[in-house]
Structure formats: C-alpha cells, structure tokens
TINUMAR-229465 format. One record per residue (C-alpha): chain; x, y, z; residue in three letters. Coordinates in pm, 1 decimal. Example, Ala and Ser with C-alpha at 12.3 -4.5 7.8 and 13.67 -1.06 7.14 Angstrom:
<recs>
<rec><mol>A</mol><c1>1230.0</c1><c2>-450.0</c2><c3>780.0</c3><type>ALA</type></rec>
<rec><mol>A</mol><c1>1367.0</c1><c2>-106.0</c2><c3>714.0</c3><type>SER</type></rec>
</recs>
This chain:
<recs>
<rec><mol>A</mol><c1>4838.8</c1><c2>-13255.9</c2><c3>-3446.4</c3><type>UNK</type></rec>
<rec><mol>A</mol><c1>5154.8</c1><c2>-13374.9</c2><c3>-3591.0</c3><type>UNK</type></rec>
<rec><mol>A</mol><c1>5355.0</c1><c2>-13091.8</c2><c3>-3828.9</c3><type>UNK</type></rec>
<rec><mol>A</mol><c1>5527.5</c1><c2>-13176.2</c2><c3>-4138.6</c3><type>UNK</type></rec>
<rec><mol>A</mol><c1>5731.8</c1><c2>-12940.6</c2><c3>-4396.5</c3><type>UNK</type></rec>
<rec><mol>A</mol><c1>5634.9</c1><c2>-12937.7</c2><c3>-4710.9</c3><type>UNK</type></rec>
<rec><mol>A</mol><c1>5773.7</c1><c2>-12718.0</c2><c3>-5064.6</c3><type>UNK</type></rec>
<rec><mol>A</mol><c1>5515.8</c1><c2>-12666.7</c2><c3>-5279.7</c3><type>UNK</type></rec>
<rec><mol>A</mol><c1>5677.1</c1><c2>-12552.0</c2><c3>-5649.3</c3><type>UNK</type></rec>
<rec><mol>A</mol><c1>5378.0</c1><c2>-12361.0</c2><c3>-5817.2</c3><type>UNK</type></rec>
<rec><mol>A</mol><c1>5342.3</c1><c2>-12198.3</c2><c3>-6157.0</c3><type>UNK</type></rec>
<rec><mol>A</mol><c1>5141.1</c1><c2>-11977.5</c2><c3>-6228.3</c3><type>UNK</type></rec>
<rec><mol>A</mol><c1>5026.9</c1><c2>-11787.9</c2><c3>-6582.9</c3><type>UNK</type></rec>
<rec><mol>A</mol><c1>5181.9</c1><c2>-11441.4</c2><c3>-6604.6</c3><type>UNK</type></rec>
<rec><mol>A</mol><c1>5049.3</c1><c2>-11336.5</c2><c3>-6949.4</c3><type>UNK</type></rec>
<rec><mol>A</mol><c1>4789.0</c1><c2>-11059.8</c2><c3>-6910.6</c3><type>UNK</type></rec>
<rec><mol>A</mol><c1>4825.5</c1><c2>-11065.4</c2><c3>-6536.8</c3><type>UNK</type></rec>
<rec><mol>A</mol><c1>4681.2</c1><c2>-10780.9</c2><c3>-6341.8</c3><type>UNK</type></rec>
<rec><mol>A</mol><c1>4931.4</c1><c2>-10769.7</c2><c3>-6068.5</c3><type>UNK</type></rec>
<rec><mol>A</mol><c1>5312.1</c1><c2>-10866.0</c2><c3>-6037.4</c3><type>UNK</type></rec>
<rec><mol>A</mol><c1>5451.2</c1><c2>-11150.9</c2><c3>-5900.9</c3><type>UNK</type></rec>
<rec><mol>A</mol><c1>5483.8</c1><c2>-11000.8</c2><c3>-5543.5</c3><type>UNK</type></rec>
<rec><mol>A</mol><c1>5083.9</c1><c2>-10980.7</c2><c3>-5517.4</c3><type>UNK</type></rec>
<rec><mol>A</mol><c1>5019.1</c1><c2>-11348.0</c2><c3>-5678.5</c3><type>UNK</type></rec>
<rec><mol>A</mol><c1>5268.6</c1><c2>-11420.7</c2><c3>-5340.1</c3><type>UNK</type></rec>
<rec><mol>A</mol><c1>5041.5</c1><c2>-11281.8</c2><c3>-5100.0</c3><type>UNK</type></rec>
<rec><mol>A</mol><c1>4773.1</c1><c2>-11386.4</c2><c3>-5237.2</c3><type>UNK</type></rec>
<rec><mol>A</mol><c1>4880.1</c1><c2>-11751.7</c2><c3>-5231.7</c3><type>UNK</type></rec>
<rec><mol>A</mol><c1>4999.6</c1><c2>-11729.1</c2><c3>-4854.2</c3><type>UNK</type></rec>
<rec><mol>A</mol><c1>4654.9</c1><c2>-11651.7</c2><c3>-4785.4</c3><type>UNK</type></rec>
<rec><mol>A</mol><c1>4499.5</c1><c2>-11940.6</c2><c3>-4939.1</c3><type>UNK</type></rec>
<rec><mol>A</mol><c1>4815.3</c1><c2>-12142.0</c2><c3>-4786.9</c3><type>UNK</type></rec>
<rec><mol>A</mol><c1>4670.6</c1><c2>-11963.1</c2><c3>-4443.5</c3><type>UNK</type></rec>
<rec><mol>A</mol><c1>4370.5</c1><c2>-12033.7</c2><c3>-4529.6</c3><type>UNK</type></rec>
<rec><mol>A</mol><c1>4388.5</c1><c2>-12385.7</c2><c3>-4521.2</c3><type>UNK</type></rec>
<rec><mol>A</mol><c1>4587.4</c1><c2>-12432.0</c2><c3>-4219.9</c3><type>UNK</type></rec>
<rec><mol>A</mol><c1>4922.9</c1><c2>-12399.5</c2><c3>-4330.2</c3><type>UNK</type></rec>
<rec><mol>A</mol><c1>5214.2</c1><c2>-12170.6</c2><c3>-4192.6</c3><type>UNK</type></rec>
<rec><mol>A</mol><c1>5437.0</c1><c2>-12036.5</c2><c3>-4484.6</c3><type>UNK</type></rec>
<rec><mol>A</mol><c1>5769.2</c1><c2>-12023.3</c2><c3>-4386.4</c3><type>UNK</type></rec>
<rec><mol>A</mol><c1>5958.7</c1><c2>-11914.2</c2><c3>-4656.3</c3><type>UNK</type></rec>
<rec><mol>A</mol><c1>5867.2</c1><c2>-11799.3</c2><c3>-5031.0</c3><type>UNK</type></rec>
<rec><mol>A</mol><c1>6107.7</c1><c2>-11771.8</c2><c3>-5275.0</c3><type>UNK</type></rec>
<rec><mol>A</mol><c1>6053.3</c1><c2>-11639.1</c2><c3>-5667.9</c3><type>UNK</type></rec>
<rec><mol>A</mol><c1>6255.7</c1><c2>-11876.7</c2><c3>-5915.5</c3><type>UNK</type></rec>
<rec><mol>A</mol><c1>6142.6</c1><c2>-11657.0</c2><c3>-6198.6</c3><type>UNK</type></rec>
<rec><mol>A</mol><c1>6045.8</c1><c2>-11721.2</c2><c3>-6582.0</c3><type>UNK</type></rec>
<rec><mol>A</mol><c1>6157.0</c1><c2>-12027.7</c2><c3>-6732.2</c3><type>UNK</type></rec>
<rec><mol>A</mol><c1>6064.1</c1><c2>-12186.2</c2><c3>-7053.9</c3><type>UNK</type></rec>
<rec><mol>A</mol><c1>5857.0</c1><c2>-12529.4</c2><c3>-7051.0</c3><type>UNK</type></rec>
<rec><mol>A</mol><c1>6089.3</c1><c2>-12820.3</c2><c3>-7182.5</c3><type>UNK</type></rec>
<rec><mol>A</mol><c1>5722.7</c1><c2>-13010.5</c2><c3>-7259.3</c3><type>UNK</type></rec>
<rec><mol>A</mol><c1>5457.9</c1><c2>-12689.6</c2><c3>-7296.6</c3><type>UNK</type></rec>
<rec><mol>A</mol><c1>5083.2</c1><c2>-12866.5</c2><c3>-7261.0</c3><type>UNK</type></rec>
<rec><mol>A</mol><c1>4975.2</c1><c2>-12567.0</c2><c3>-7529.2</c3><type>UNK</type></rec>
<rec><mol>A</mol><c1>5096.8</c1><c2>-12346.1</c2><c3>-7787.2</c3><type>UNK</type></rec>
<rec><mol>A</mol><c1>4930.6</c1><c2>-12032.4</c2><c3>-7604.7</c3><type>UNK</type></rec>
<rec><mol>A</mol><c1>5170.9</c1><c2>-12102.4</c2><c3>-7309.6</c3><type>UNK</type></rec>
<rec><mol>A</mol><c1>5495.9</c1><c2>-12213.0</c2><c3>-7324.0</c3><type>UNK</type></rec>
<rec><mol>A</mol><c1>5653.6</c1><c2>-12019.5</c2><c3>-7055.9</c3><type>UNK</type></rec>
<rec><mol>A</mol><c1>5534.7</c1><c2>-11966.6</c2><c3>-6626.8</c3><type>UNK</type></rec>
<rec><mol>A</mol><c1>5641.6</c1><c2>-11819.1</c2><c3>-6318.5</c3><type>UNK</type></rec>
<rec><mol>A</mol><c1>5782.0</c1><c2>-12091.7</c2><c3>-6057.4</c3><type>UNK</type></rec>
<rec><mol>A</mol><c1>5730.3</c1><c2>-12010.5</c2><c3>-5663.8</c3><type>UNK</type></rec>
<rec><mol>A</mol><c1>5850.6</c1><c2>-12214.9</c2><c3>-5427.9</c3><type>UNK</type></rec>
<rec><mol>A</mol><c1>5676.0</c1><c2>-12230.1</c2><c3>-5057.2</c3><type>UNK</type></rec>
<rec><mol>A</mol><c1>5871.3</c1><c2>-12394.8</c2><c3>-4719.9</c3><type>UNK</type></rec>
<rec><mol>A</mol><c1>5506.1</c1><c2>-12475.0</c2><c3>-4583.8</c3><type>UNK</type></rec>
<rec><mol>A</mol><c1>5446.0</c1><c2>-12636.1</c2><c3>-4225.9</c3><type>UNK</type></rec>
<rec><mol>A</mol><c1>5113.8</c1><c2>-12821.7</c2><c3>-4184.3</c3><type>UNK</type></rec>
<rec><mol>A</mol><c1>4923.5</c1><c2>-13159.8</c2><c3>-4103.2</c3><type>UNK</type></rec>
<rec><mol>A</mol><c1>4914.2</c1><c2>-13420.8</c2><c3>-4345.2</c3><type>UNK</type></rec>
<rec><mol>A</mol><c1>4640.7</c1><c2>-13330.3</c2><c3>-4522.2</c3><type>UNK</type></rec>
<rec><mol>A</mol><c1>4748.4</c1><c2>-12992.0</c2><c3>-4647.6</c3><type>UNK</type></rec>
<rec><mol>A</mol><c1>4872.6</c1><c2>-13095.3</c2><c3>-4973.2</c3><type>UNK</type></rec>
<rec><mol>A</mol><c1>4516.5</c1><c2>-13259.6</c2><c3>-5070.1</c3><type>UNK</type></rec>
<rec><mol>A</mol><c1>4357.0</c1><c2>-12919.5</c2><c3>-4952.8</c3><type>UNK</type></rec>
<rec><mol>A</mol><c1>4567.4</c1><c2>-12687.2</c2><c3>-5141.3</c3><type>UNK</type></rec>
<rec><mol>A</mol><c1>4534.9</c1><c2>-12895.4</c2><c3>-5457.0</c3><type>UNK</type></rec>
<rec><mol>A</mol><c1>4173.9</c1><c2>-12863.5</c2><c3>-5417.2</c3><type>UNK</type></rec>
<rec><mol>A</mol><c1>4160.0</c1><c2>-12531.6</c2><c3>-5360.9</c3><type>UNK</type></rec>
<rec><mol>A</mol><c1>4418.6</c1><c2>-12433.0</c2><c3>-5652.0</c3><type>UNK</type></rec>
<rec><mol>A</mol><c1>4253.9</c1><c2>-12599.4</c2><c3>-5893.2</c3><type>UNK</type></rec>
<rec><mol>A</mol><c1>3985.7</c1><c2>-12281.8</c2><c3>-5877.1</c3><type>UNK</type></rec>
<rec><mol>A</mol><c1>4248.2</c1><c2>-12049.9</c2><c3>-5928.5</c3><type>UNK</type></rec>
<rec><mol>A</mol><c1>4262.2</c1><c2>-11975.4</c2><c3>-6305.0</c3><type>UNK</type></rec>
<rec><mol>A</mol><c1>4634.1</c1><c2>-11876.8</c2><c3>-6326.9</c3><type>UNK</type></rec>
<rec><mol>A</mol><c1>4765.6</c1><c2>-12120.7</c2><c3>-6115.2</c3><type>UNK</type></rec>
<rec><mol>A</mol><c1>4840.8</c1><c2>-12381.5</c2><c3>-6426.7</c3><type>UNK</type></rec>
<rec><mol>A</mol><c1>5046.2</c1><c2>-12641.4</c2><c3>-6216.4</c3><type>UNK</type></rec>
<rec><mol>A</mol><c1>5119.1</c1><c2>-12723.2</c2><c3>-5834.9</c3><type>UNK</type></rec>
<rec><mol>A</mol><c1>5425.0</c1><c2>-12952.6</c2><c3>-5690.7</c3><type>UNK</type></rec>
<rec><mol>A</mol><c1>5409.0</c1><c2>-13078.8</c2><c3>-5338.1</c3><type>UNK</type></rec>
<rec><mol>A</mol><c1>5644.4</c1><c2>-13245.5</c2><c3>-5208.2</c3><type>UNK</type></rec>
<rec><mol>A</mol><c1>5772.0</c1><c2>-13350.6</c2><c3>-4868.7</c3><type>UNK</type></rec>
<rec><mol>A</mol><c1>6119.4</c1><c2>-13227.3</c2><c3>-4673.5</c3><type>UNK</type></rec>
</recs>
C-alpha cells in the first residue's frame, strides 16, 4: 500500500462543549486511527472569527490541523465519518 501525507484543517464548534480542546484532539486521532491513518503531528491554531459565518448562531470555531499519513482513500473515509460528528462543522484535506 502506497503512503501519502495529508493536513487535514478541521473546525470544530466550541460553544457549550463538554471537554476542552485537548480531548476533541484525542478524540479525533482515534477516529483518524480508526480509519487507517497515522497522525503525525497535531497542532491547535486556536479561535478565529469566520470572514463568511454560514449562521448567525456561529460565527466563530476552533481550527486543528493534522500531518496525517495514509492510503489514498483516507480523505473520503474521514469525511464520511466526520460528517456524524455533531461539532465537527467543517473538514479541509489537503495533500503535502
């Protein structure tokens, strides 16, 4: 199986979050695991404002940005699997 690199830029709904930021992390590199992908670096980017908001409720996110190495068909995978994750509001991928 052929490896690629991969940074996935996700944001994810903070407002009325149960945990911090460091446990939305973990939980993320598990469904990254999950699906056959090898996190190899995580890095927090923080709060920032949406130039374009898609609502009134929420015009501000958290941005996390994964190194990821996996097959091709990661990114299709993790889309897939985000999109049941109710504060993940929007997913990145993009190759390195």
């Amino acid at each position: 199986m052929n490896k690629r690199n991969y940074l996935a830029t996700i944001v994810y709904d903070s407002r009325g979050a149960d945990g911090s930021s460091d446990e939305m992390i973990s939980k993320l590199s598990e469904i990254i695991r999950q699906i056959d992908g090898e996190v190899k670096k995580v890095d927090n980017q923080g709060s920032y404002d949406f130039a374009y908001p898609q609502s009134k409720d929420m015009t501000a996110g958290v941005f996390l940005q994964f190194d990821i190495e996996s097959d091709s068909e990661m990114p299709k995978r993790l889309k897939e699997k985000l999109k049941l994750e109710k504060k993940v509001d929007r997913i990145l991928i993009e190759r390195k």
